[in-house]
mmCIF file as gemmi writes it, N, C-alpha and C atoms, coordinates in Angstrom:
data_model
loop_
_atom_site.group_PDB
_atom_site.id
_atom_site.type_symbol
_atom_site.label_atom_id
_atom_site.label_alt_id
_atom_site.label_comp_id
_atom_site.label_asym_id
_atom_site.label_entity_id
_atom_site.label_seq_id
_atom_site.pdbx_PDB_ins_code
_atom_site.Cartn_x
_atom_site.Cartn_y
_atom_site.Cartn_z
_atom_site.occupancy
_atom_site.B_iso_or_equiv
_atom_site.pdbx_formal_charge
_atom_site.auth_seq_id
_atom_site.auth_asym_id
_atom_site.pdbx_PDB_model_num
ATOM 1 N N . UNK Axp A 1 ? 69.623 116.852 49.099 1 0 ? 1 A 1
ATOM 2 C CA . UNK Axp A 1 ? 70.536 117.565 49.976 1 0 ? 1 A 1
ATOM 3 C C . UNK Axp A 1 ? 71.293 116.546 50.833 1 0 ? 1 A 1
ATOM 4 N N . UNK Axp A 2 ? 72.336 116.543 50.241 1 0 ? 2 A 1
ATOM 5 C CA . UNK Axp A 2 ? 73.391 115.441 51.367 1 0 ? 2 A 1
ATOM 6 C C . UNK Axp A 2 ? 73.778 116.156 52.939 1 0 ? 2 A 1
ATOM 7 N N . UNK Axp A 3 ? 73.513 117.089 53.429 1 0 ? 3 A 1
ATOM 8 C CA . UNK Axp A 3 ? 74.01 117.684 54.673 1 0 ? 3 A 1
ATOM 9 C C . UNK Axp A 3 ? 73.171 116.864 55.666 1 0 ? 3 A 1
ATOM 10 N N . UNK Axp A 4 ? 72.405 116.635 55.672 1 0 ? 4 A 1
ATOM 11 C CA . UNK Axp A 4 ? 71.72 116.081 56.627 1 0 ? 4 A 1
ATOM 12 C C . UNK Axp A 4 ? 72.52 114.834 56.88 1 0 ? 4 A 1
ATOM 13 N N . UNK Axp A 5 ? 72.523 113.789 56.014 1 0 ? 5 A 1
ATOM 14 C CA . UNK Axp A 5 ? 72.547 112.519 55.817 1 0 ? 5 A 1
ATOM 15 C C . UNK Axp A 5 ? 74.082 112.647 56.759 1 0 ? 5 A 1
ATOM 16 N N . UNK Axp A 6 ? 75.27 113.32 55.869 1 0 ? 6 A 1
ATOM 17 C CA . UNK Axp A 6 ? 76.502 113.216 56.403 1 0 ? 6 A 1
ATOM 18 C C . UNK Axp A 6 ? 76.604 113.787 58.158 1 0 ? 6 A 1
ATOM 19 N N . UNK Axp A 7 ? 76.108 114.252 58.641 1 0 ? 7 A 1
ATOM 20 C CA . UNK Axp A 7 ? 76.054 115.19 59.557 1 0 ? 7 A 1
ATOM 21 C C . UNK Axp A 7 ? 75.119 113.649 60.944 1 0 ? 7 A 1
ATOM 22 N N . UNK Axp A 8 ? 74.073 112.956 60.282 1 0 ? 8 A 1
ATOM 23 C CA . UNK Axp A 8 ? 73.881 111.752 60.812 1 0 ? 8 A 1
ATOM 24 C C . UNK Axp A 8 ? 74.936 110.913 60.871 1 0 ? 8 A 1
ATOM 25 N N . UNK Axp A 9 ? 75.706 110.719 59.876 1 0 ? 9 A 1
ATOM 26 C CA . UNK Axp A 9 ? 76.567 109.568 59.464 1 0 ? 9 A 1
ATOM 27 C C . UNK Axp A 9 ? 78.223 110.225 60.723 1 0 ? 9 A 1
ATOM 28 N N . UNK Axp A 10 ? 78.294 111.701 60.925 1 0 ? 10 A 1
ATOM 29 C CA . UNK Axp A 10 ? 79.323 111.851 61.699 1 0 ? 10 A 1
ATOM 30 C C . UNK Axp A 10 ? 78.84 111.867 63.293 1 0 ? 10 A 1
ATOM 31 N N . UNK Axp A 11 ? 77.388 112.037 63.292 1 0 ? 11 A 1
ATOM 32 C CA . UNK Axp A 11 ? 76.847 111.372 64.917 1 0 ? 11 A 1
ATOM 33 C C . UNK Axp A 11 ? 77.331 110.17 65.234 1 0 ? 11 A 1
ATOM 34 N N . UNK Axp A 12 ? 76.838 109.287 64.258 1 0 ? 12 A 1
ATOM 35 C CA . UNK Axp A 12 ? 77.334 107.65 64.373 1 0 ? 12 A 1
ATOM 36 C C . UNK Axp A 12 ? 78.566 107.547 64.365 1 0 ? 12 A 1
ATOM 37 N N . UNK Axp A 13 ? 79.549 108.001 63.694 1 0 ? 13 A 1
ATOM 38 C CA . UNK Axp A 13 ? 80.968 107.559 63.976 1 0 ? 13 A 1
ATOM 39 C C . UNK Axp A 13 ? 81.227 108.425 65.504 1 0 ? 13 A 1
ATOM 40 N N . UNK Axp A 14 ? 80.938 109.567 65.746 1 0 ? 14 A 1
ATOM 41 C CA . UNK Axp A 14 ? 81.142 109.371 67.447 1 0 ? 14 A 1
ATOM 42 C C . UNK Axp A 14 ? 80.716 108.752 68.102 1 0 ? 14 A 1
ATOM 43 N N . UNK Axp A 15 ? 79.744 108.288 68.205 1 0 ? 15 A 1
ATOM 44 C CA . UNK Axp A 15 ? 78.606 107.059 69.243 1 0 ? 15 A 1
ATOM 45 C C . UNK Axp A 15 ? 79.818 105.848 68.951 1 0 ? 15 A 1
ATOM 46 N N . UNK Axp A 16 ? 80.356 105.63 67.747 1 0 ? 16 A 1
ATOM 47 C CA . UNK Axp A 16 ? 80.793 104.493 67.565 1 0 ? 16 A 1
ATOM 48 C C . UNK Axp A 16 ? 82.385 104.166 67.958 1 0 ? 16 A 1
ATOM 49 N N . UNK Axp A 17 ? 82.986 105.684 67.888 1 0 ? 17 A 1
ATOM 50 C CA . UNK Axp A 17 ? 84.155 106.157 68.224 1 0 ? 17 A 1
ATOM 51 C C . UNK Axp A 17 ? 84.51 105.593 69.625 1 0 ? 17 A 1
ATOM 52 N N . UNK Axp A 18 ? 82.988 106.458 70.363 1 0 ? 18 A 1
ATOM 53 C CA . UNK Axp A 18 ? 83.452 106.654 72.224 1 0 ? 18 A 1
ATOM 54 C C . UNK Axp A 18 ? 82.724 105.083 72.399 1 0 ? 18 A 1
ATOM 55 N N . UNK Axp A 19 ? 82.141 104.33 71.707 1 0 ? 19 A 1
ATOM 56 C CA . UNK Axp A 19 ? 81.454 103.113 72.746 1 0 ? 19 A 1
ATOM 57 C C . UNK Axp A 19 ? 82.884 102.042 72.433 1 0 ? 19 A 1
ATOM 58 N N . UNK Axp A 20 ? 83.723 102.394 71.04 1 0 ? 20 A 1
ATOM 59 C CA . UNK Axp A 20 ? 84.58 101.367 71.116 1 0 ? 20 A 1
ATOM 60 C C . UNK Axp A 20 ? 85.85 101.848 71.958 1 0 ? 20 A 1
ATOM 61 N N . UNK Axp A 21 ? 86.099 103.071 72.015 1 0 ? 21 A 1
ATOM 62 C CA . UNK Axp A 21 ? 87.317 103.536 72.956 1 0 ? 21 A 1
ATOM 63 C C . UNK Axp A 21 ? 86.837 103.02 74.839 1 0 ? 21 A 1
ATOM 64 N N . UNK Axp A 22 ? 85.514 103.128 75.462 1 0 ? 22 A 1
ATOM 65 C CA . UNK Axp A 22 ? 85.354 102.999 76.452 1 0 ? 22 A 1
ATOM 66 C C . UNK Axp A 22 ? 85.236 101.741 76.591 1 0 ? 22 A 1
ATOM 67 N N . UNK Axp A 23 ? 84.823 100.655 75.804 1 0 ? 23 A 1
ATOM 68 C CA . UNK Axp A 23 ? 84.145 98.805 75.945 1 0 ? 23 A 1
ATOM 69 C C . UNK Axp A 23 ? 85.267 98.393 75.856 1 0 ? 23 A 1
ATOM 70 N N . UNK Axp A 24 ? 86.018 98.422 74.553 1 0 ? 24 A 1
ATOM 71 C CA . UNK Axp A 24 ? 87.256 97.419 74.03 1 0 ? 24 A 1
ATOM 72 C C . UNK Axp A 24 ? 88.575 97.937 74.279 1 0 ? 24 A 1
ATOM 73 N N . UNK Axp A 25 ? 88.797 99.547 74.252 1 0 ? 25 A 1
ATOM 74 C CA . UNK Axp A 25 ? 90.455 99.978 74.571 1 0 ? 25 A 1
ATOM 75 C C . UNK Axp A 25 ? 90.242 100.716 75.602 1 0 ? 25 A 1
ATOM 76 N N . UNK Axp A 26 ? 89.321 100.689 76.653 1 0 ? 26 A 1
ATOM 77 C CA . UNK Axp A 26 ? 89.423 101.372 77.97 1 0 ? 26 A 1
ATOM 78 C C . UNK Axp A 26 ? 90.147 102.705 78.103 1 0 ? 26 A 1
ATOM 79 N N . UNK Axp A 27 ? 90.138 103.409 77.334 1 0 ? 27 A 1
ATOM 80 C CA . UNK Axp A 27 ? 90.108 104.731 77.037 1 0 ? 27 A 1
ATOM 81 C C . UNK Axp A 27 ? 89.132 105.713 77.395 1 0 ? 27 A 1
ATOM 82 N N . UNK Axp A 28 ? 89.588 106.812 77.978 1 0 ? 28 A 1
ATOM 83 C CA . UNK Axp A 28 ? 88.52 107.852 78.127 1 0 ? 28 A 1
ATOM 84 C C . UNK Axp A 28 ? 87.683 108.374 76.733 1 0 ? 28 A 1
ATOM 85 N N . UNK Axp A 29 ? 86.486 108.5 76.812 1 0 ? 29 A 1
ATOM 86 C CA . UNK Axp A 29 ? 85.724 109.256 75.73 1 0 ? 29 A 1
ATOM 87 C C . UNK Axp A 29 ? 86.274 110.793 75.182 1 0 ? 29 A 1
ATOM 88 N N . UNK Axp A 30 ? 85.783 110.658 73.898 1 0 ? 30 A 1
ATOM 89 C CA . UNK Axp A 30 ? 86.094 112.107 73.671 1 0 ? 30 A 1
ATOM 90 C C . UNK Axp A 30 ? 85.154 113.114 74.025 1 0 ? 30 A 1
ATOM 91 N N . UNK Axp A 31 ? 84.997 114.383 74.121 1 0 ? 31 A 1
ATOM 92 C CA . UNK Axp A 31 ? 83.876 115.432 74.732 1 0 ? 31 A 1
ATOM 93 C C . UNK Axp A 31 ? 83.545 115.925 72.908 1 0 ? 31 A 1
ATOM 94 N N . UNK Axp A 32 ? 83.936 115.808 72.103 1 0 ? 32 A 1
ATOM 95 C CA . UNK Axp A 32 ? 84.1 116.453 70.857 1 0 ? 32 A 1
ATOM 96 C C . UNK Axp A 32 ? 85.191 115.786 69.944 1 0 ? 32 A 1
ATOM 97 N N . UNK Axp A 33 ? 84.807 115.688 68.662 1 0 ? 33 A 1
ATOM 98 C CA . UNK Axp A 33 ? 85.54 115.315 67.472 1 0 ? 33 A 1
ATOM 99 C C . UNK Axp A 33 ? 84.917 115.834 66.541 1 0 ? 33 A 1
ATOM 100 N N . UNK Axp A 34 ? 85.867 116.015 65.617 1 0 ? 34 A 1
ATOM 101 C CA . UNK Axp A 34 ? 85.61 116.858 64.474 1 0 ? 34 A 1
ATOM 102 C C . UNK Axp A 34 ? 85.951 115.894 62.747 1 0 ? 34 A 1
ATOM 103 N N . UNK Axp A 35 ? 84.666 116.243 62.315 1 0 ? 35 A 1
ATOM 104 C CA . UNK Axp A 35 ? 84.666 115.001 61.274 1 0 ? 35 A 1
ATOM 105 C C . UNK Axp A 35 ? 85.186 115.74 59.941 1 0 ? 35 A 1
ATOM 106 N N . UNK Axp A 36 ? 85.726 115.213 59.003 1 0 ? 36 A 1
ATOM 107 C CA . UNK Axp A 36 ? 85.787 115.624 57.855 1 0 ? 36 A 1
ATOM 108 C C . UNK Axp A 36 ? 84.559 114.88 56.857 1 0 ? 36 A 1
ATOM 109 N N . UNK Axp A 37 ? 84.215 115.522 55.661 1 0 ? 37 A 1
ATOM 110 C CA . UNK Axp A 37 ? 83.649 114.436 55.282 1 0 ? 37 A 1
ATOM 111 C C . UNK Axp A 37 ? 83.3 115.038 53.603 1 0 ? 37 A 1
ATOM 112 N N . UNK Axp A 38 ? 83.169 114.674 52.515 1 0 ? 38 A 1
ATOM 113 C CA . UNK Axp A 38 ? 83.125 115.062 50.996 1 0 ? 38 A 1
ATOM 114 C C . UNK Axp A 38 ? 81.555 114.694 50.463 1 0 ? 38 A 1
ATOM 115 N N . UNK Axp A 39 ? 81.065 115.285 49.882 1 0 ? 39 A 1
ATOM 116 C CA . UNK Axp A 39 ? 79.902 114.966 48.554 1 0 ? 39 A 1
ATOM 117 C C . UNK Axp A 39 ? 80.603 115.768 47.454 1 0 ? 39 A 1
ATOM 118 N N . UNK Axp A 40 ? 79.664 115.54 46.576 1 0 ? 40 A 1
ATOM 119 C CA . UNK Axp A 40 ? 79.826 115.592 44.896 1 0 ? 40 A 1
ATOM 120 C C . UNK Axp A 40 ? 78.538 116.802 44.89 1 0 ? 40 A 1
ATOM 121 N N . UNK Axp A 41 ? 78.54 117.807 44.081 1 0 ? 41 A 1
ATOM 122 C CA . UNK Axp A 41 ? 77.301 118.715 43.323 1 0 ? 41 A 1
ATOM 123 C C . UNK Axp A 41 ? 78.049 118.515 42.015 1 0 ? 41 A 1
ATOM 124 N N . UNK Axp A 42 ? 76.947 117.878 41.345 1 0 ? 42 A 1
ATOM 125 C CA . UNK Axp A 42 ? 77.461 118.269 39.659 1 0 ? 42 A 1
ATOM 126 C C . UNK Axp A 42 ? 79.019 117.146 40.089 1 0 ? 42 A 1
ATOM 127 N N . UNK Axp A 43 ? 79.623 117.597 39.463 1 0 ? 43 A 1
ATOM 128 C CA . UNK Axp A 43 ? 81.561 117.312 39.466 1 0 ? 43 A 1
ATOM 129 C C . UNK Axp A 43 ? 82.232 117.802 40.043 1 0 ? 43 A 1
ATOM 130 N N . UNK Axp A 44 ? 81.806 118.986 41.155 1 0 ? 44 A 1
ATOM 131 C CA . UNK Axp A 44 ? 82.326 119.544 42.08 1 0 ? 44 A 1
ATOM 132 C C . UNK Axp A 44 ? 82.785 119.008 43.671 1 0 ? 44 A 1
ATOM 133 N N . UNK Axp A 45 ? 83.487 118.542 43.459 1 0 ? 45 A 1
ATOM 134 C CA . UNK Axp A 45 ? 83.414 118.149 45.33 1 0 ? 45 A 1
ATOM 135 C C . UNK Axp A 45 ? 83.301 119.303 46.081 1 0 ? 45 A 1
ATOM 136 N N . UNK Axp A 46 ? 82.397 119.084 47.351 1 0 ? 46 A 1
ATOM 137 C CA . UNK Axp A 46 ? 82.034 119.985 48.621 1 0 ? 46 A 1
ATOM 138 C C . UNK Axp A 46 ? 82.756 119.019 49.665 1 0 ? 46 A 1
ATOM 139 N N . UNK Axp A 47 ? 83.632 119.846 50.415 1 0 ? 47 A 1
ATOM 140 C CA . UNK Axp A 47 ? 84.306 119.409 51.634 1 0 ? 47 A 1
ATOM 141 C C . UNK Axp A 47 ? 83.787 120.122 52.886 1 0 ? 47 A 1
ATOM 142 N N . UNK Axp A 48 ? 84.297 119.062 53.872 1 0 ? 48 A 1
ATOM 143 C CA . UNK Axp A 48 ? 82.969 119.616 55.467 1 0 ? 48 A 1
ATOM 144 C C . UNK Axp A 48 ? 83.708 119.208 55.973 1 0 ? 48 A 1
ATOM 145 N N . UNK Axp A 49 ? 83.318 119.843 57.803 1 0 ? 49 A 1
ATOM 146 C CA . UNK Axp A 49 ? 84.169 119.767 58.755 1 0 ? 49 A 1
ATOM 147 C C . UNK Axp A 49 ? 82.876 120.042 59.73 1 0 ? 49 A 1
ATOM 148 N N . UNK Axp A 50 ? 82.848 118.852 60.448 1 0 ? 50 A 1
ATOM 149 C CA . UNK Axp A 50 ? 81.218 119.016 61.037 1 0 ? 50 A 1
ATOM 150 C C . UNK Axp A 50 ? 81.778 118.184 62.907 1 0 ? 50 A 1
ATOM 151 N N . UNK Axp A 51 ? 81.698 119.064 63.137 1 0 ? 51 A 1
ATOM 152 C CA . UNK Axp A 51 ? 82.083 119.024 65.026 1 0 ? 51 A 1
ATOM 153 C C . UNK Axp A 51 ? 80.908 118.428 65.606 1 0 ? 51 A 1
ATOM 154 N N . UNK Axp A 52 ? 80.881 117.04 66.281 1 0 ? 52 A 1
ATOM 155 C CA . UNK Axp A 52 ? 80.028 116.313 66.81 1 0 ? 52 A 1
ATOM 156 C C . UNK Axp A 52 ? 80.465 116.509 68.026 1 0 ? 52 A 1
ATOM 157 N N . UNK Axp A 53 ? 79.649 117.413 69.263 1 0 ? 53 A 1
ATOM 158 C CA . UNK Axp A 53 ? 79.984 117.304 70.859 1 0 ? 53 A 1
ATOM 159 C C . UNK Axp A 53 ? 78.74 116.157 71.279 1 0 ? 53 A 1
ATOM 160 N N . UNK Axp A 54 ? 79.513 115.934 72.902 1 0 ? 54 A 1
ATOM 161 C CA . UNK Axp A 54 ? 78.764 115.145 73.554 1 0 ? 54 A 1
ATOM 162 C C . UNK Axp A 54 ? 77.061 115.548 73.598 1 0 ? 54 A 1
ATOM 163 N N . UNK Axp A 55 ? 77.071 116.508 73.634 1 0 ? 55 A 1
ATOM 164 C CA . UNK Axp A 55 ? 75.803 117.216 73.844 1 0 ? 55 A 1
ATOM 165 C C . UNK Axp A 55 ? 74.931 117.089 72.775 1 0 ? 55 A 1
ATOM 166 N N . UNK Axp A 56 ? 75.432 117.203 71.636 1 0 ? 56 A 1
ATOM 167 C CA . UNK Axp A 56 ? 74.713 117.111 70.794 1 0 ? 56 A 1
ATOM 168 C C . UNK Axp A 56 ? 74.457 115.266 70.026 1 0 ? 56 A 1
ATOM 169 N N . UNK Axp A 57 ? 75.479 114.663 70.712 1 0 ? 57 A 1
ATOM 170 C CA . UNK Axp A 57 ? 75.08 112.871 70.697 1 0 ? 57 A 1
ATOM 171 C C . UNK Axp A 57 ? 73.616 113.122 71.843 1 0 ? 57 A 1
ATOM 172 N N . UNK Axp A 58 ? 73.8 113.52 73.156 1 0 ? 58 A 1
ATOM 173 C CA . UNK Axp A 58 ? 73.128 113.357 73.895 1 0 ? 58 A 1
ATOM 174 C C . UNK Axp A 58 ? 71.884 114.02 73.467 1 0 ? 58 A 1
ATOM 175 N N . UNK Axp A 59 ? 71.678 114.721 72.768 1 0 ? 59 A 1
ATOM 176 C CA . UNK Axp A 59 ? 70.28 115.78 72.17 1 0 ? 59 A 1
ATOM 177 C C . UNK Axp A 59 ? 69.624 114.436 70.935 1 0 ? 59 A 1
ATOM 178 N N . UNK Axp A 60 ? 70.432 113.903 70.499 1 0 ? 60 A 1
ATOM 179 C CA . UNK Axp A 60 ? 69.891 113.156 69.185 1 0 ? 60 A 1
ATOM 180 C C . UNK Axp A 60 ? 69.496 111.378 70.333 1 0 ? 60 A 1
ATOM 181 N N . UNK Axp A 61 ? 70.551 111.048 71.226 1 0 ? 61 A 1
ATOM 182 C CA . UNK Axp A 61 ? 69.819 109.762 71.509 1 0 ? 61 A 1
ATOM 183 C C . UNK Axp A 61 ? 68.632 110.093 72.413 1 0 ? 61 A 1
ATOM 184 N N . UNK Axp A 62 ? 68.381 110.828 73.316 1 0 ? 62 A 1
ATOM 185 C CA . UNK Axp A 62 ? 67.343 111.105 73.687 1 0 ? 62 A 1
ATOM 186 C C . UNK Axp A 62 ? 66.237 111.748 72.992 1 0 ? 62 A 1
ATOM 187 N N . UNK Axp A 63 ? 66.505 112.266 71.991 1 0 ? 63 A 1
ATOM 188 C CA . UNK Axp A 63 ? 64.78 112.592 71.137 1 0 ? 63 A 1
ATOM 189 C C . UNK Axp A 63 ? 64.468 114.452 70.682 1 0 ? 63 A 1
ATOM 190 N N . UNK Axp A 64 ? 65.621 115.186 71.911 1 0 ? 64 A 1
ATOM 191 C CA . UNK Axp A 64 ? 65.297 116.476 71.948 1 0 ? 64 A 1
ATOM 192 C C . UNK Axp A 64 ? 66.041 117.707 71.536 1 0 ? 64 A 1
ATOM 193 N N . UNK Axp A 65 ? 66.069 118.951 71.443 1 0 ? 65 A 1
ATOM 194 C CA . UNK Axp A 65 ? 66.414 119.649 70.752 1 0 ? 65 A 1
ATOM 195 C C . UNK Axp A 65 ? 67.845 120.077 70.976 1 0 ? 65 A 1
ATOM 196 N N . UNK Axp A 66 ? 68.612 119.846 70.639 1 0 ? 66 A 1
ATOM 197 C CA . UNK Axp A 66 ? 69.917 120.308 71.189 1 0 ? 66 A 1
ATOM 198 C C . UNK Axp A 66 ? 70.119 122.089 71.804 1 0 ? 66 A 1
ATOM 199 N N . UNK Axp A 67 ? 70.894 122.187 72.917 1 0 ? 67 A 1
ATOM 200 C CA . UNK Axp A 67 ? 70.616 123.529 73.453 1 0 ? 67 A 1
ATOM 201 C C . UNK Axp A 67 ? 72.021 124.185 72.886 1 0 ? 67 A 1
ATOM 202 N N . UNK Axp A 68 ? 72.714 123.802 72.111 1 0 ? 68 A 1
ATOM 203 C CA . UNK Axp A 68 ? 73.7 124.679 71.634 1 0 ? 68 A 1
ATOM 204 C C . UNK Axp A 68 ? 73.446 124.224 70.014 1 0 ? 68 A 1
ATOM 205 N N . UNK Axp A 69 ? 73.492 125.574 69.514 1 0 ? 69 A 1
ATOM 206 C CA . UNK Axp A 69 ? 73.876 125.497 67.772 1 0 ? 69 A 1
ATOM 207 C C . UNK Axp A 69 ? 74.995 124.633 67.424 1 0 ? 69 A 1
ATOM 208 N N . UNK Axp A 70 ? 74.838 124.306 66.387 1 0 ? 70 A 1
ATOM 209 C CA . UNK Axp A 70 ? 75.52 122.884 65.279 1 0 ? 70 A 1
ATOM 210 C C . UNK Axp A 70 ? 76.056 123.698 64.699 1 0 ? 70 A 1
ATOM 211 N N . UNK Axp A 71 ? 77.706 123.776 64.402 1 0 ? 71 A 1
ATOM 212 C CA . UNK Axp A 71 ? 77.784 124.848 62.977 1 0 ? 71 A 1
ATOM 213 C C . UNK Axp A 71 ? 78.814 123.956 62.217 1 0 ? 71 A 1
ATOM 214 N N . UNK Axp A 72 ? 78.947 123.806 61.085 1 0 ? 72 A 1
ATOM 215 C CA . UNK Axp A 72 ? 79.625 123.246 60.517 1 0 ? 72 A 1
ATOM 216 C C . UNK Axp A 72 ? 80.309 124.456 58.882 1 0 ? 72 A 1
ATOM 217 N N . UNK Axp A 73 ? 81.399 123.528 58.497 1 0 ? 73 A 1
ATOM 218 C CA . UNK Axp A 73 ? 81.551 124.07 57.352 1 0 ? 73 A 1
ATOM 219 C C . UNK Axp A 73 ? 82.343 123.309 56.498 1 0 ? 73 A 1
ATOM 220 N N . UNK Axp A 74 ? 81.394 124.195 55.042 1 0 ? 74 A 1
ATOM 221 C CA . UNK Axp A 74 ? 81.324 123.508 53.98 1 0 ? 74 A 1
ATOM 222 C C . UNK Axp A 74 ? 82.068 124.586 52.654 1 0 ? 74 A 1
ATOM 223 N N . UNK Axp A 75 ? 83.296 123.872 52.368 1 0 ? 75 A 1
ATOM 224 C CA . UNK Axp A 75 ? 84.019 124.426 51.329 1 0 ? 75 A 1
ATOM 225 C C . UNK Axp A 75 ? 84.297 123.721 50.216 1 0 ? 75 A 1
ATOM 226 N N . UNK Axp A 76 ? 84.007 124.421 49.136 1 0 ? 76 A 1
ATOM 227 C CA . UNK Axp A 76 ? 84.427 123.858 47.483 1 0 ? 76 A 1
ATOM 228 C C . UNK Axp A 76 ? 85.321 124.984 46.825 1 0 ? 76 A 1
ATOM 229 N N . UNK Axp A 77 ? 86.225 123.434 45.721 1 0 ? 77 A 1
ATOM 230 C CA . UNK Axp A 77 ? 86.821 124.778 45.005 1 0 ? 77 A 1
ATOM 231 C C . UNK Axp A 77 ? 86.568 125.961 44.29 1 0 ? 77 A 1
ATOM 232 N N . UNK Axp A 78 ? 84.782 126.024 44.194 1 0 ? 78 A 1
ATOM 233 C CA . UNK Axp A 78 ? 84.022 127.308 43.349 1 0 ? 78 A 1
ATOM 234 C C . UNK Axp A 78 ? 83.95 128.38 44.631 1 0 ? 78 A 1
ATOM 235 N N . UNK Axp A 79 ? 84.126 128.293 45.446 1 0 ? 79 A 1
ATOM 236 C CA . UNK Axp A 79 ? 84.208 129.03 46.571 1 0 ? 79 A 1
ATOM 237 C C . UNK Axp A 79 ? 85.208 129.318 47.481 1 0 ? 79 A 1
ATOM 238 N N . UNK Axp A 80 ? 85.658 130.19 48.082 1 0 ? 80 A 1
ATOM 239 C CA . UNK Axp A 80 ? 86.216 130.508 49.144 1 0 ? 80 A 1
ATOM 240 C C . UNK Axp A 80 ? 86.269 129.761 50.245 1 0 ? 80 A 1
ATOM 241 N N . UNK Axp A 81 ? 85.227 129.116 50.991 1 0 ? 81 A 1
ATOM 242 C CA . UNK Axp A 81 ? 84.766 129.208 52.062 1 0 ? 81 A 1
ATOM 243 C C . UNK Axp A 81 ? 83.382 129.492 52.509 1 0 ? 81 A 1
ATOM 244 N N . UNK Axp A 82 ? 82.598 128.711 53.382 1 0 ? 82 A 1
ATOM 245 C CA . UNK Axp A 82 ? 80.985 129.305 53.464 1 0 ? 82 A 1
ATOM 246 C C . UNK Axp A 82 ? 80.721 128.599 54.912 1 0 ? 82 A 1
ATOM 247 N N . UNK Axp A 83 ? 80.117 128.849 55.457 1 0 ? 83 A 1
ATOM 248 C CA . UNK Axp A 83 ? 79.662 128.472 57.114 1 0 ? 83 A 1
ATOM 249 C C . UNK Axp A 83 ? 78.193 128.152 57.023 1 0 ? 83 A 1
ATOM 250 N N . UNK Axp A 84 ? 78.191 126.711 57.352 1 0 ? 84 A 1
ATOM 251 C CA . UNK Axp A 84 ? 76.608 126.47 57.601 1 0 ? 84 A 1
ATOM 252 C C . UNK Axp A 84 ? 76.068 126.233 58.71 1 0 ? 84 A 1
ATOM 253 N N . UNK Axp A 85 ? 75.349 126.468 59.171 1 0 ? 85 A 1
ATOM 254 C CA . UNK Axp A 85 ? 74.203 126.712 60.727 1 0 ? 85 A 1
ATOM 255 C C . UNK Axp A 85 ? 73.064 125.508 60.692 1 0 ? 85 A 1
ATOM 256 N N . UNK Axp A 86 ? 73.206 124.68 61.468 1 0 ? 86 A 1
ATOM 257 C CA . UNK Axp A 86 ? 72.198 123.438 61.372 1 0 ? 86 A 1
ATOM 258 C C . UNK Axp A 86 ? 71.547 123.159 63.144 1 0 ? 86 A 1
């Protein structure tokens, strides 16, 4: 199951987003960004759109459960459209 993995991998590009916008271009942080991101099933590509808030960076570097739901979504061309809950 790749959801996990990508959904880590779009934590890190915000952590990595806001530490280089605040250290090196003195820019305000973002509160939220929204990642795109692709896997493969079979020959099918699955496309995602997985919203990383501050809160939920802050739930993963400290250790604990995040207090707002994760929702992301995940669309292929065998489908319409589908909403996943993480």
């Amino acid at each position: 199951d790749p959801e996990p993995q990508i959904i880590a991998q779009a934590i890190t590009a915000f952590q990595h987003t806001n530490l280089t916008r605040n250290r090196q271009l003195h820019l305000p942080i973002f509160d939220e960004i929204m990642f795109p991101a692709i896997t493969m099933r079979g020959t099918s590509p699955i496309f995602y759109m997985i919203e990383v808030t501050a809160s939920l960076d802050t739930a993963v570097t400290v250790g604990v459960f995040p207090e707002v739901l994760t929702i992301f979504t995940a669309t292929s061309p065998a489908s319409r459209g589908s909403t996943a809950t993480g």
